[in-house]
N, C-alpha and C positions, 0 to 999 in steps of 0.2 A: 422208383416211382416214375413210371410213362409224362410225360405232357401231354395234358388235356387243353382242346380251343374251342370257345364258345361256338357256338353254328349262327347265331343268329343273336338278334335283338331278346333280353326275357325280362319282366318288371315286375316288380309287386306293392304292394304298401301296406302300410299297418303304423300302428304307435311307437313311439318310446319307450324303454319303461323306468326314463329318467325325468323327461321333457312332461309326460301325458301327451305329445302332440303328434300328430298327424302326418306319415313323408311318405314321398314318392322314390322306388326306385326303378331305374333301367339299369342292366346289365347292358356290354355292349361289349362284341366284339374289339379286339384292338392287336394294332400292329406294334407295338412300344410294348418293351421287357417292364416286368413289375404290372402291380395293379396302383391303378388311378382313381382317386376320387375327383370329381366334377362337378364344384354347384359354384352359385353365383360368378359365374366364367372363371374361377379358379381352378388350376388342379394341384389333387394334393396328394403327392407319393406317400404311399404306403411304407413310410420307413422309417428305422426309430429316431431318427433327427428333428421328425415333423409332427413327434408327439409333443403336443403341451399340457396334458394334463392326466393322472392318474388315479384318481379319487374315485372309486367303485365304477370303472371302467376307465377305456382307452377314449384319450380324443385325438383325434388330429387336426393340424390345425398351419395353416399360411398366410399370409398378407392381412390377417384379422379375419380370416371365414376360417370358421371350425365342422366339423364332424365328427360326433358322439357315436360312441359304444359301438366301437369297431371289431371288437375279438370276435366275435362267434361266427361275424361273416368272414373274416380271416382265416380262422381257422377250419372251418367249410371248403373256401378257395383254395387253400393249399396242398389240405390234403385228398381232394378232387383231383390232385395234378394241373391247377391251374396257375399260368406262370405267367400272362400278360392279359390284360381285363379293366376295360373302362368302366367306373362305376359312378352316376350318375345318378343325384340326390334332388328331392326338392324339399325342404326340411330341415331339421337342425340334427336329429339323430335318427340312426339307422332302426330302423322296427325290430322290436323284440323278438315277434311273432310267440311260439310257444315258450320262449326263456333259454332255449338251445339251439344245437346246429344244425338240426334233423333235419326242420323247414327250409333250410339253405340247399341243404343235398337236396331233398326233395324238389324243389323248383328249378334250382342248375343243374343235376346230373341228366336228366333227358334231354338234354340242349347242348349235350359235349361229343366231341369226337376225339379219341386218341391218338396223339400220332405215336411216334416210331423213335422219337427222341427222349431221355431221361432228364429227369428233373436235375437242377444245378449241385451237387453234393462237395461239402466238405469233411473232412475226416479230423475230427479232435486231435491235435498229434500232443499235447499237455494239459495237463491237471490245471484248473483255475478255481481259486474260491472269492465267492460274493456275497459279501455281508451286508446285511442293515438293519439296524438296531438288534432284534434276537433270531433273526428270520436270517436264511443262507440258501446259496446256489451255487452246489459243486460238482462241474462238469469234468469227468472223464474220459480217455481214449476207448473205444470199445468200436468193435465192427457194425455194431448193428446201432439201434436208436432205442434207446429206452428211454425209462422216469419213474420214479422211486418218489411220490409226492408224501407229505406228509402235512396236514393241520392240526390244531390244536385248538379248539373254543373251548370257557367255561360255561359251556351246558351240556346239560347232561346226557340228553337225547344226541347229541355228535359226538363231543369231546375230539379224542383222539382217533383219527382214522388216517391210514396209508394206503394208496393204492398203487402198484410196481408193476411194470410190465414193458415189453416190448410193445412198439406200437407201427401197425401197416397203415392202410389205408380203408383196410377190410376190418382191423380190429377198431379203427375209429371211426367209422360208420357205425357197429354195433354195438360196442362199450363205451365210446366216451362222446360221440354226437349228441346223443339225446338224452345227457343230464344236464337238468335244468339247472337256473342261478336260483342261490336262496337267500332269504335274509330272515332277517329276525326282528320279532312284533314291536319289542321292547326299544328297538332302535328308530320305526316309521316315523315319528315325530319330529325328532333331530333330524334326520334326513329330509324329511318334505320342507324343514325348516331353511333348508338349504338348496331347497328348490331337487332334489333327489328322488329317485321310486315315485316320482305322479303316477306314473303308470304304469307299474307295479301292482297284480291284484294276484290271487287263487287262478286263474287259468297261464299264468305265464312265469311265475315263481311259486319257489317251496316255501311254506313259511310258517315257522318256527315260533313256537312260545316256550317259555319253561317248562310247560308242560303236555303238548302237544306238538305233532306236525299234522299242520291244516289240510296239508295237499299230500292227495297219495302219494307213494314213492313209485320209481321206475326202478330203483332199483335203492337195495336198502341199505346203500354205502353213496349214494345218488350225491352229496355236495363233496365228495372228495373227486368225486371224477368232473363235476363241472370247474372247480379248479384246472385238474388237467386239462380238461378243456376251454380256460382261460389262458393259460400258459403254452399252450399249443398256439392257439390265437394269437398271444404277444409273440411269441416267436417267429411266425409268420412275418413278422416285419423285417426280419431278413430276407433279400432276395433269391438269397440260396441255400437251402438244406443240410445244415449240422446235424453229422452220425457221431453220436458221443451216448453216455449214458450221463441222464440229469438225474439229480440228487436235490432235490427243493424239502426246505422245511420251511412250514408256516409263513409260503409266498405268499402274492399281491402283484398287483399289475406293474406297482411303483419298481418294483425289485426286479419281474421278469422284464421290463421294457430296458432297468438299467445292465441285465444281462444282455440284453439282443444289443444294447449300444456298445457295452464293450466287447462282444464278440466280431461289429461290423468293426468297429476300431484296429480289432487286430490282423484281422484279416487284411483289413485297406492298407 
């Protein structure tokens, strides 16, 4: 995968769709490895040490200033080829926009130039297993980069679904960008109770009863691939590129953030 650099200044804003609230962002060019978050004069590295919090999304978080639900623009910037990028907040969490990463291509991909250098890659050279509670993540040596996801819900409209494959840059632009987050009706309460999904509605999530889905499908295995592409996202908080093949069952941000911590571990 090439390195991709911004050209110029790009912004956008929209809601949360945790918060309900309102943010501002600018992209901005930058000369510093890693991407950067920017608000109330803090910056705050995009890396799993600077995560605080995992509960139906990523925060990050420094000196007591945080920054909500980070995956989907993560996992946009990465696999863009973007390797160094000031990102610049005014708000408490990053915009939903339509519930995926599509909006994120969309806005930064016209504003990139390629250069002539390869993204930072590591090659798995051992097997490691990561466990918690019934959920596991097991990374093997393999030349190329794959993922073998796998969930499990008790409804009946999901249940069990796996999706497997090798993944470019080209295959996730078109299979795993533009599936949206979903959640389920039965749980909106408890969650708003906790200040969760405010802004969450039918144009930005799937959403789920016993006995319907509300919102058309993009595709009609559509919440196993927005995993993948949560877990693409959390992974993303490494600086550099693991070629292995992942093996996830019945992840979570909680699990994929504590893989990316112990993979930076062993590397350092």
């Amino acid at each position: 995968m090439k390195i991709c650099q911004l050209t110029h200044e790009v912004s956008c804003s929209g809601i949360g769709i945790h918060t309900g609230a309102f943010s501002e962002i600018k992209f901005m060019p930058s000369d510093k490895e890693g991407i950067q978050f920017f608000k109330d004069g803090i910056r705050i590295p995009a890396k799993p040490e600077f995560v605080v919090k995992t509960k139906r999304g990523v925060v990050l978080g420094k000196d007591g200033i945080s920054v909500q639900t980070v995956e989907h623009l993560l996992a946009a910037v990465r696999w863009l080829g973007i390797s160094s990028l000031e990102v610049q907040i005014k708000g408490e969490e990053i915009p939903i926009l339509d519930g995926s990463s599509s909006g994120w291509i969309d806005l930064i991909e016209p504003h990139l130039n390629k250069t002539s250098r390869d993204f930072s890659q590591v090659f798995i050279k051992k097997s490691l297993l990561i466990e918690q509670t019934d959920a596991f993540i097991k990374i093997s040596p393999s030349n190329s980069f794959s993922v073998q996801y796998t969930i499990d819900f008790p409804f009946a409209l999901i249940g069990t679904q796996v999706w497997q494959g090798e993944i470019s840059p080209e295959i996730f632009k078109s299979e795993i960008a533009p599936a949206r987050t979903f959640g389920f009706m039965e749980e909106i309460d408890s969650l708003r109770k906790e200040r969760l999904t405010m802004g969450g509605n039918l144009e930005n999530c799937v959403v789920i009863t016993k006995d319907s889905i509300l919102t058309p499908l993009r595709y009609k295995d559509e919440p196993i691939r927005h995993k993948v592409l949560d877990f693409l996202g959390d992974l993303s908080l490494l600086s550099w590129h693991p070629v292995g093949k992942f093996e996830i069952f019945k992840g979570g941000h909680s699990l994929h953030v504590l893989m990316a911590e112990t993979l930076e571990n062993q590397i350092q």
